[in-house]
C-alpha positions as CSV (number, residue, x, y, z in Angstrom):
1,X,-8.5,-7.4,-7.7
2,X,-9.2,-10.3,-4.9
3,X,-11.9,-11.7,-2.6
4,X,-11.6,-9.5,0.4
5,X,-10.7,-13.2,2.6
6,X,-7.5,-12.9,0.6
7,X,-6.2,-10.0,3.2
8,X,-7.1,-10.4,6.6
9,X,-7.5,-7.9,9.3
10,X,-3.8,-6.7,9.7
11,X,-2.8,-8.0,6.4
12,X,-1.5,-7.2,3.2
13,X,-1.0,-8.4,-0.3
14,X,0.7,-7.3,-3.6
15,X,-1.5,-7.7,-7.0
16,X,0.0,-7.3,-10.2
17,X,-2.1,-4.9,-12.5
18,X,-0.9,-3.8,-15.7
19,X,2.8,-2.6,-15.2
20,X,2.4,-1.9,-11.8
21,X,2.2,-4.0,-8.4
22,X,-0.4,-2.8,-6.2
23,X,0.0,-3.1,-2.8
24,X,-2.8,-3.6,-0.6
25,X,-3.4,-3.2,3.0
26,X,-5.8,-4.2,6.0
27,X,-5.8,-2.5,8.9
28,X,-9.1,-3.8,10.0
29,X,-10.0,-0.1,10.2
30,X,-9.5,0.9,6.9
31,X,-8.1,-0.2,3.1
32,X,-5.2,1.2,1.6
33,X,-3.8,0.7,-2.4
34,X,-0.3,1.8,-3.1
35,X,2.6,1.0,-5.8
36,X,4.6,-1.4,-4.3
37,X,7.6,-0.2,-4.7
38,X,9.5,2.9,-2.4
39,X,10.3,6.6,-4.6
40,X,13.9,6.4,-2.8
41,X,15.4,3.5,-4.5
42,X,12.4,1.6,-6.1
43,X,12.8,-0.8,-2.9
44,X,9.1,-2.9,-2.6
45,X,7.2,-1.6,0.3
46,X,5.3,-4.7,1.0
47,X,7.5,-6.0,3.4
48,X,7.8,-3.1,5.5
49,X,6.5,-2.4,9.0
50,X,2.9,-0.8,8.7
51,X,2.0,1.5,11.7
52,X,-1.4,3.2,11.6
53,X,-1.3,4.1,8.2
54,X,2.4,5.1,8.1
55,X,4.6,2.2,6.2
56,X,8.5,1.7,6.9
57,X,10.8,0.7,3.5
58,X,13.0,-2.0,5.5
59,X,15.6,-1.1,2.7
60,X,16.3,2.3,3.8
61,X,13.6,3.3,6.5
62,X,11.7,6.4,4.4
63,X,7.8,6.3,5.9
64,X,5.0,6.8,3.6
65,X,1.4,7.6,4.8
66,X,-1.0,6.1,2.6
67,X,-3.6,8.4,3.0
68,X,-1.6,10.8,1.5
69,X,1.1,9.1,-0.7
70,X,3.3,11.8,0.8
71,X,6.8,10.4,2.1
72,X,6.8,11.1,5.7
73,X,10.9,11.3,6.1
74,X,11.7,13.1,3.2
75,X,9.7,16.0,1.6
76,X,9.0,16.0,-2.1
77,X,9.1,11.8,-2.3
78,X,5.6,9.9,-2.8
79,X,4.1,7.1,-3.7
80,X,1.5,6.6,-5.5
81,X,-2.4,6.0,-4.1
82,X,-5.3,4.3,-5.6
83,X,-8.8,4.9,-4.7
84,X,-9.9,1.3,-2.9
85,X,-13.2,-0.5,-2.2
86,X,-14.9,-3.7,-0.9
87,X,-17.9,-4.4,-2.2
88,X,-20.1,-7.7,-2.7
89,X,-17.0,-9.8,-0.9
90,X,-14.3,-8.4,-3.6
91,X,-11.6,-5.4,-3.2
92,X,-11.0,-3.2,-6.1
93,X,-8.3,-1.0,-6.4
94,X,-8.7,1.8,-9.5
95,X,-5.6,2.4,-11.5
């Protein structure tokens, strides 16, 4: 998807892939790949405050933990999770 210098510790950037944009985080701790885009209102996530793995929609403040997918504020909402890896200096993301 990118070279892994491309997302700093703490950073994050959205990848288009087919019909979809994947957004990818760094924590520094772990990787995360999600659609970019909120199950509420279809609102991108990649602006949104990321705490521990939890991320904030700033349009209408659902959470969604992206180790699940699950949508912390609001049961039965998700978004959907990609498996992610580094490897040889690259991150790949399968969709």
């Amino acid at each position: 998807m990118c070279p892994v210098e491309e997302i700093p510790a703490g950073g994050r950037k959205v990848v288009p892939a087919n019909s979809l944009d994947i957004l990818i985080f760094n924590t520094g701790k772990r990787w995360y790949a999600c659609a970019n885009e909120c199950p509420h209102l279809g609102e991108p996530l990649d602006t949104g405050e990321l705490q521990g793995h939890v991320v904030r929609c700033n349009a209408h403040g659902y959470k969604m933990d992206l180790s699940t997918g699950n949508c912390v504020t609001e049961a039965g909402l998700g978004v959907p999770i990609f498996p992610i890896e580094v490897r040889d200096g690259w991150v790949w993301v399968k969709i």
